[in-house]
HTML snippet that shows the backbone in 3Dmol.js (N, CA, C, O; Angstrom):
<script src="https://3Dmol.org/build/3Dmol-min.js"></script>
<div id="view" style="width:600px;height:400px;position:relative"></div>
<script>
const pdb = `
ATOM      1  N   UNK A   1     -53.045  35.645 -94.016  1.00  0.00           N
ATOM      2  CA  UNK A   1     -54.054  36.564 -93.547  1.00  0.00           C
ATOM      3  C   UNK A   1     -53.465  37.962 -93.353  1.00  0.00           C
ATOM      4  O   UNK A   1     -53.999  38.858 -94.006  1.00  0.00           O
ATOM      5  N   UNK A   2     -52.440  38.282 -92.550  1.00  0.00           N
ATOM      6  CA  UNK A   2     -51.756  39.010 -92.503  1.00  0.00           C
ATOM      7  C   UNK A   2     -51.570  40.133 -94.168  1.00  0.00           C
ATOM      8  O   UNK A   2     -52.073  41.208 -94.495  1.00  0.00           O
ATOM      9  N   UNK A   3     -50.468  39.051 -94.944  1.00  0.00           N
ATOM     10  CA  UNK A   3     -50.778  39.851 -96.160  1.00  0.00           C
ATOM     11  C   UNK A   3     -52.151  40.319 -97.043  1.00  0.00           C
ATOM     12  O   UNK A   3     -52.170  41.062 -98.024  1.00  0.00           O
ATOM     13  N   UNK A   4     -53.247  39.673 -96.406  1.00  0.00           N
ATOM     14  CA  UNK A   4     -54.455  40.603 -97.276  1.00  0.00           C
ATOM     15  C   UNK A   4     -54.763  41.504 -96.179  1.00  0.00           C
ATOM     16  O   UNK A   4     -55.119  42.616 -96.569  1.00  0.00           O
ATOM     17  N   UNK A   5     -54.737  41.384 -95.226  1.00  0.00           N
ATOM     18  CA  UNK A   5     -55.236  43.183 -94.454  1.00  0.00           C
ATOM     19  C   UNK A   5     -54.376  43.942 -95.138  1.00  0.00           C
ATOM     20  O   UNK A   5     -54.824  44.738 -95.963  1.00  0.00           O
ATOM     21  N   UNK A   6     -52.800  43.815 -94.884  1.00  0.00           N
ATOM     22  CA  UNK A   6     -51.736  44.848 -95.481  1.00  0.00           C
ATOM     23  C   UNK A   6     -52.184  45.191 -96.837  1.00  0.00           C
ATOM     24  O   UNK A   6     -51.961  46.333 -97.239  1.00  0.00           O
ATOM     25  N   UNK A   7     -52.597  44.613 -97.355  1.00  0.00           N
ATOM     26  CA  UNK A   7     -53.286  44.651 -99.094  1.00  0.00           C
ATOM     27  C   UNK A   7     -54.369  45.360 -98.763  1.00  0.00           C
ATOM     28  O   UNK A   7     -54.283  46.523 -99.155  1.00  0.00           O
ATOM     29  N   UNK A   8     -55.132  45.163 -98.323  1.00  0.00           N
ATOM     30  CA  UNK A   8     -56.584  45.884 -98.194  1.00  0.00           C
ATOM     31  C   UNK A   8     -56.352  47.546 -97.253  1.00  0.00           C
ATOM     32  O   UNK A   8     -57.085  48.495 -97.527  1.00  0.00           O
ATOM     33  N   UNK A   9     -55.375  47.647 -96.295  1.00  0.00           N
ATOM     34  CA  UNK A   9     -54.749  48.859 -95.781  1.00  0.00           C
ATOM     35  C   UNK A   9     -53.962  49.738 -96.840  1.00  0.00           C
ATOM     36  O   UNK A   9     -53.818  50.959 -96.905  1.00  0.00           O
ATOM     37  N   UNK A  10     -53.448  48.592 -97.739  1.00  0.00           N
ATOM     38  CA  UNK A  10     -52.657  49.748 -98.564  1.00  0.00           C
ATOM     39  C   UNK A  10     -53.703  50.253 -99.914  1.00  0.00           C
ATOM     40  O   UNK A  10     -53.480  51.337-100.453  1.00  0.00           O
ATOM     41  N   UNK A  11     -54.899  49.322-100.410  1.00  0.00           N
ATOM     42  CA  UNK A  11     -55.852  50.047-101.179  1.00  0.00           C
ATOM     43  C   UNK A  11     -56.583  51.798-101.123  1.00  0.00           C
ATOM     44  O   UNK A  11     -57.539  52.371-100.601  1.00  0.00           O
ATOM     45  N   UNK A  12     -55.673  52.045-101.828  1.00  0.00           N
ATOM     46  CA  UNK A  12     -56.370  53.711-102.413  1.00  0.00           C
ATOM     47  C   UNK A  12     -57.271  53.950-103.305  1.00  0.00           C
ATOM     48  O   UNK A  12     -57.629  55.099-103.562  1.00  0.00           O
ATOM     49  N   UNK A  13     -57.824  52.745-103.978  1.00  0.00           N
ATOM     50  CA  UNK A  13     -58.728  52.917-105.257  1.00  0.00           C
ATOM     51  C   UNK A  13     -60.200  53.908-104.677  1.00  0.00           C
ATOM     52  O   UNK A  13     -60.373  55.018-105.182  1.00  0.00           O
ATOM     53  N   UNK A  14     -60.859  53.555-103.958  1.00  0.00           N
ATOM     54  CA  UNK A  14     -62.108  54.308-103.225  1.00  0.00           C
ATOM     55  C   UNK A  14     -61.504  55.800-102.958  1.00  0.00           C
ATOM     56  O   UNK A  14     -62.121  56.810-103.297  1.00  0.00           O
ATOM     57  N   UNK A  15     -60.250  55.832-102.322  1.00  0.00           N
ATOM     58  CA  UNK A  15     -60.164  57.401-102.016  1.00  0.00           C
ATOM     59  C   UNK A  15     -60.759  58.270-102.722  1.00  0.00           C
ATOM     60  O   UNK A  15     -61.587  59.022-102.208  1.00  0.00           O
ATOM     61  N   UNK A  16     -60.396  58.334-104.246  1.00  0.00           N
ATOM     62  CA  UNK A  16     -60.489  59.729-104.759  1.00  0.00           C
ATOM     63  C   UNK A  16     -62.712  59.643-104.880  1.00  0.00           C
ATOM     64  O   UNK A  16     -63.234  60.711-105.199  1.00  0.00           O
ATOM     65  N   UNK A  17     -63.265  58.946-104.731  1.00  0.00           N
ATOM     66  CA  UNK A  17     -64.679  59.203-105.178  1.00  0.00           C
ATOM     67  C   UNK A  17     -64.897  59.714-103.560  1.00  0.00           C
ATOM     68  O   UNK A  17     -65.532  60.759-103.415  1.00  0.00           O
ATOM     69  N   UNK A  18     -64.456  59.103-102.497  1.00  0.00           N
ATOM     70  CA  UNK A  18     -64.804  60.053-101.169  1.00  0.00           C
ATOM     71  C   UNK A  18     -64.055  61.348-101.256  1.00  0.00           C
ATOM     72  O   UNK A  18     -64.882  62.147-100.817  1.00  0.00           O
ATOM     73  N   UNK A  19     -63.124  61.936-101.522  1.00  0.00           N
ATOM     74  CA  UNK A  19     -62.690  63.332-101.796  1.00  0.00           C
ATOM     75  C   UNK A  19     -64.201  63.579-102.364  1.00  0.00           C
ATOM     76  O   UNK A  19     -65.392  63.750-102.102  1.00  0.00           O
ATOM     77  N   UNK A  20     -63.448  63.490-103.097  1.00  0.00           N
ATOM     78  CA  UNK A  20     -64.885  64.204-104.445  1.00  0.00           C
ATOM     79  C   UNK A  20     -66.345  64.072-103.974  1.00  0.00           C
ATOM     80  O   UNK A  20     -67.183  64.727-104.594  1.00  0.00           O
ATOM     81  N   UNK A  21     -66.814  63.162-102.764  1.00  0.00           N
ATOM     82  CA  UNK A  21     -67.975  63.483-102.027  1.00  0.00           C
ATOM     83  C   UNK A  21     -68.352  64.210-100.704  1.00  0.00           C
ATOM     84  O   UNK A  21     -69.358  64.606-100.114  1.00  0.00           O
ATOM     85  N   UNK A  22     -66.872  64.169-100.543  1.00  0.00           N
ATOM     86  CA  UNK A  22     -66.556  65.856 -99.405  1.00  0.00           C
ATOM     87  C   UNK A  22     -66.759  66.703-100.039  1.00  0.00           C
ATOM     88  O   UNK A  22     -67.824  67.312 -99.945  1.00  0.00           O
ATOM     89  N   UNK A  23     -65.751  67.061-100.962  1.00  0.00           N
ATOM     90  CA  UNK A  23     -65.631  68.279-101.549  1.00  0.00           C
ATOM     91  C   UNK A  23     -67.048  68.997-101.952  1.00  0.00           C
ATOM     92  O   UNK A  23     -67.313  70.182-101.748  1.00  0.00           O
ATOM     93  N   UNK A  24     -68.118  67.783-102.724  1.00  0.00           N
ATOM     94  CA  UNK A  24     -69.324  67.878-103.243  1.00  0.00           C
ATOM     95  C   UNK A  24     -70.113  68.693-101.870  1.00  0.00           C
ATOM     96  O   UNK A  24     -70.518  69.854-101.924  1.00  0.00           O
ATOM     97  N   UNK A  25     -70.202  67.917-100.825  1.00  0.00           N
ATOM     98  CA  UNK A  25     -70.873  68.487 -99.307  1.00  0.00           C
ATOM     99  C   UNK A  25     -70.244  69.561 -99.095  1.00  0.00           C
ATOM    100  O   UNK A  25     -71.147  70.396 -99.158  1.00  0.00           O
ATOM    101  N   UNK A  26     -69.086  70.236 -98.838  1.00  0.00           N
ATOM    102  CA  UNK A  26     -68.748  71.115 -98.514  1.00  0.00           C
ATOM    103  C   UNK A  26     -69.633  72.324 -99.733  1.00  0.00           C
ATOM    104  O   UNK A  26     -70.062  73.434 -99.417  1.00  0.00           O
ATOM    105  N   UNK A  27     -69.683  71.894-100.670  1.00  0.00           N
ATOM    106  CA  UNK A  27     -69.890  73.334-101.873  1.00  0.00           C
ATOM    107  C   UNK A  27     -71.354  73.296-101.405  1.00  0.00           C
ATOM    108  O   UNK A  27     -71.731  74.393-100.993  1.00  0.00           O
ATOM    109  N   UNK A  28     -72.194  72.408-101.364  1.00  0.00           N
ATOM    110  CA  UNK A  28     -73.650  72.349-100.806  1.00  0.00           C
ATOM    111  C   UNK A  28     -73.925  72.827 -99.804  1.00  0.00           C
ATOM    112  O   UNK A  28     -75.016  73.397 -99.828  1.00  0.00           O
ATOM    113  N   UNK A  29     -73.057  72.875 -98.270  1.00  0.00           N
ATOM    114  CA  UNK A  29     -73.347  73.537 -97.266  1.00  0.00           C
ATOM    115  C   UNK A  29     -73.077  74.806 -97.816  1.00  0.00           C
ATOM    116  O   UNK A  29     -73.947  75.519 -97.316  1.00  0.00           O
ATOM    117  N   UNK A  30     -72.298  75.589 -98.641  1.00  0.00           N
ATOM    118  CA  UNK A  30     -71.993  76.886 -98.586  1.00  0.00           C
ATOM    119  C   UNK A  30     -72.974  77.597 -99.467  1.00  0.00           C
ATOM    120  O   UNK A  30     -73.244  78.798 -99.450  1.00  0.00           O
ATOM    121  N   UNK A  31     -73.690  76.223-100.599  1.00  0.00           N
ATOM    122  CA  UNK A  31     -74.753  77.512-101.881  1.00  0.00           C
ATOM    123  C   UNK A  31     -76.120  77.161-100.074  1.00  0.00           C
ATOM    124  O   UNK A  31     -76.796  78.163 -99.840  1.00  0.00           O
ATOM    125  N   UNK A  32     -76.308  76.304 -99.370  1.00  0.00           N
ATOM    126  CA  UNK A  32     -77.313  76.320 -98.989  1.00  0.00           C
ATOM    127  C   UNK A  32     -77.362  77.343 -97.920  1.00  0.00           C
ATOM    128  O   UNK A  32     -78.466  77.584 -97.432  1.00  0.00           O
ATOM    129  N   UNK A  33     -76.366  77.949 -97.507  1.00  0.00           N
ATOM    130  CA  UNK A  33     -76.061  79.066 -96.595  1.00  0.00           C
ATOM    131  C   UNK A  33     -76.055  80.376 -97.182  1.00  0.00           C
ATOM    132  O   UNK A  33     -76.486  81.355 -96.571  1.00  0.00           O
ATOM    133  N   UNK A  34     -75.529  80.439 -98.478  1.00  0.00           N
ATOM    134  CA  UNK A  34     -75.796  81.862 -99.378  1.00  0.00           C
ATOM    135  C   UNK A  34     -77.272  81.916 -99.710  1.00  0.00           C
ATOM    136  O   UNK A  34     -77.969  82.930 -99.662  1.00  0.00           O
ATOM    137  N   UNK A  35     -77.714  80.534-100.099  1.00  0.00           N
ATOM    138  CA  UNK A  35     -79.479  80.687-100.372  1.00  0.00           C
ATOM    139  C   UNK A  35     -80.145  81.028 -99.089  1.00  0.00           C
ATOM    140  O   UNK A  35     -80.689  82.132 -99.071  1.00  0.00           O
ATOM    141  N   UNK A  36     -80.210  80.343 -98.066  1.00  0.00           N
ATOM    142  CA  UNK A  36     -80.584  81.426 -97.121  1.00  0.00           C
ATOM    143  C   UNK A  36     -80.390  82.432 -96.593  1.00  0.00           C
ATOM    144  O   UNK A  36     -81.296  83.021 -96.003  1.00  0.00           O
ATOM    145  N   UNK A  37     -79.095  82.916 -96.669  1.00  0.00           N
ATOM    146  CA  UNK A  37     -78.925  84.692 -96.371  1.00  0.00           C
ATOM    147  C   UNK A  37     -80.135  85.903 -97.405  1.00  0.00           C
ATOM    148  O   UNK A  37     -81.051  86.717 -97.291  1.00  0.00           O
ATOM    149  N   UNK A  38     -79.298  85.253 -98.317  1.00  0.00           N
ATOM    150  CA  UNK A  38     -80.138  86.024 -99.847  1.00  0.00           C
ATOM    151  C   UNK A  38     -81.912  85.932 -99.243  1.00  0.00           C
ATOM    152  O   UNK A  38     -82.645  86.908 -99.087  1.00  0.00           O
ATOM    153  N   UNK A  39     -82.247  84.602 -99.009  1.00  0.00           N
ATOM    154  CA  UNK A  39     -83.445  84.516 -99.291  1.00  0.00           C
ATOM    155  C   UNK A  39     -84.569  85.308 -98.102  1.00  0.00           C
ATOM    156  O   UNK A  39     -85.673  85.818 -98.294  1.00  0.00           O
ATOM    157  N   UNK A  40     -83.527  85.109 -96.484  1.00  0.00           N
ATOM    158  CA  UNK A  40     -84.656  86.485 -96.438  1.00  0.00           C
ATOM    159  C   UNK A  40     -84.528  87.523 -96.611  1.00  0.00           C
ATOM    160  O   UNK A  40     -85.517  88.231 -96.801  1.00  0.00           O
ATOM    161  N   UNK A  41     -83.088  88.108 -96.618  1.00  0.00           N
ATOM    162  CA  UNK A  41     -83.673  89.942 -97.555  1.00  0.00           C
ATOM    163  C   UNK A  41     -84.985  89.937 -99.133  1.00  0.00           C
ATOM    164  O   UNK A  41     -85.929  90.693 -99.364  1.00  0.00           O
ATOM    165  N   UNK A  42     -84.469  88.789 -99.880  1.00  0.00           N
ATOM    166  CA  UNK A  42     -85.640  88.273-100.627  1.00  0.00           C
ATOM    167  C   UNK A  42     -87.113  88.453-100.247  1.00  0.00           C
ATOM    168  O   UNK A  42     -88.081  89.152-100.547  1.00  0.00           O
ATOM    169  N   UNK A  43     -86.824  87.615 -99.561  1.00  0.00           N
ATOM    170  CA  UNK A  43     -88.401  87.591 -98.835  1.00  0.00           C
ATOM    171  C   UNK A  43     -89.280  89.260 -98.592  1.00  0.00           C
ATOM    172  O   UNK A  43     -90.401  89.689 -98.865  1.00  0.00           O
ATOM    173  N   UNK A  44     -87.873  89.893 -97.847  1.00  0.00           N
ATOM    174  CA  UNK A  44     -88.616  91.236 -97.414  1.00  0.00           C
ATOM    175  C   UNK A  44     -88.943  91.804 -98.418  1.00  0.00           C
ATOM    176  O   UNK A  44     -90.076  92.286 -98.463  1.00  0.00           O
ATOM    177  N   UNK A  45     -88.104  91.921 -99.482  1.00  0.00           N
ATOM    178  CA  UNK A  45     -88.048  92.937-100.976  1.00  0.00           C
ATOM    179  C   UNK A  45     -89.201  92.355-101.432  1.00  0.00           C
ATOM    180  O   UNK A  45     -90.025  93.251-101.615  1.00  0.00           O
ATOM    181  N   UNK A  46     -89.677  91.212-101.718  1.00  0.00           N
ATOM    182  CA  UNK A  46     -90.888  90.684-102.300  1.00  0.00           C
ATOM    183  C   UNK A  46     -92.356  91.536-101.541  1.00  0.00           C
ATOM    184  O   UNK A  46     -93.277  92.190-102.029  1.00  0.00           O
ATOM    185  N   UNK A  47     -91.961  91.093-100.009  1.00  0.00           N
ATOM    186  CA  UNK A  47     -93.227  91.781 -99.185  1.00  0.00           C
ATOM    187  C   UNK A  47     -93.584  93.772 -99.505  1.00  0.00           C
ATOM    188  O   UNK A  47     -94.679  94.303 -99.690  1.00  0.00           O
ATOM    189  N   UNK A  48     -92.407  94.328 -99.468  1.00  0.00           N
ATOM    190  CA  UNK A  48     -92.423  95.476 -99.697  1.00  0.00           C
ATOM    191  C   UNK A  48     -93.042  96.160-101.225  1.00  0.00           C
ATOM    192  O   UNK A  48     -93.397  97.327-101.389  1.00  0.00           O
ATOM    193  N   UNK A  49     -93.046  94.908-102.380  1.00  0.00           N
ATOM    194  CA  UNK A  49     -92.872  95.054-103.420  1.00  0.00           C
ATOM    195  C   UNK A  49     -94.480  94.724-103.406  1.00  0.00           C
ATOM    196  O   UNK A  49     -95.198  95.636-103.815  1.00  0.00           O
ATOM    197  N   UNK A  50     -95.261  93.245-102.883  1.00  0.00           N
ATOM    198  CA  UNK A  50     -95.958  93.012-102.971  1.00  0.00           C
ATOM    199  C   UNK A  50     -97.418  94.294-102.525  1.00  0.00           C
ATOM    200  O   UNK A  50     -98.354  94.659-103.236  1.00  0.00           O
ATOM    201  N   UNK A  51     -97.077  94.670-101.153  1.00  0.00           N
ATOM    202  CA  UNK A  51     -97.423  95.622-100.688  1.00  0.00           C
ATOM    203  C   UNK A  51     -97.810  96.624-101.109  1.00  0.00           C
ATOM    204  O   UNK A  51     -98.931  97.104-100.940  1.00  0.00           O
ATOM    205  N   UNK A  52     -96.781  97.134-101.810  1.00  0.00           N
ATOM    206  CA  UNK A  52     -97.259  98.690-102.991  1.00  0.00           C
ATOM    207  C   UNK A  52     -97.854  98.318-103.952  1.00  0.00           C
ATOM    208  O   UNK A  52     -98.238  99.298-104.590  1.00  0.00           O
ATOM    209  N   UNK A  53     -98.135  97.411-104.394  1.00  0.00           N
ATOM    210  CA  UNK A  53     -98.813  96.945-105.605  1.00  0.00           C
ATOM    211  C   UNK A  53    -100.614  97.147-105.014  1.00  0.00           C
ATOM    212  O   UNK A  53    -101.616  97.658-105.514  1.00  0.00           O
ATOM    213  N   UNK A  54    -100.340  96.505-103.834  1.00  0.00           N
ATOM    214  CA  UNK A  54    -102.167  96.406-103.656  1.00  0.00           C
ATOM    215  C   UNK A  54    -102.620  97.767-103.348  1.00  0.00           C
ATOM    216  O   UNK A  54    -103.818  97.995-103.176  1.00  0.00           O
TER     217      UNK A  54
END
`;
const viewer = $3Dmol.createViewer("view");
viewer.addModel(pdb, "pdb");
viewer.setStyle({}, {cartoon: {color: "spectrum"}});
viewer.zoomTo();
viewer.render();
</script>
């Protein structure tokens, strides 16, 4: 018993797809934080834009 925990403690095969699903979350929190900065000056430029039109 002993030697399959130590076996199952020393398994690295799963690591690299959880990296790679951090890494994935981390880039998503940062476009979803640039999309909202952008998006309300957006917003205003649209209203201002919309505005002079009518």
């Amino acid at each position: 018993m002993r030697r399959h925990f130590s076996k199952f403690l020393s398994d690295q095969s799963g690591a690299t797809a959880i990296e790679y699903c951090l890494i994935a979350t981390g880039i998503a929190f940062v476009i979803i934080a640039a999309v909202n900065g952008i998006g309300t000056s957006l917003s205003g430029t649209f209203t201002t834009v919309n505005s002079s039109l009518k």
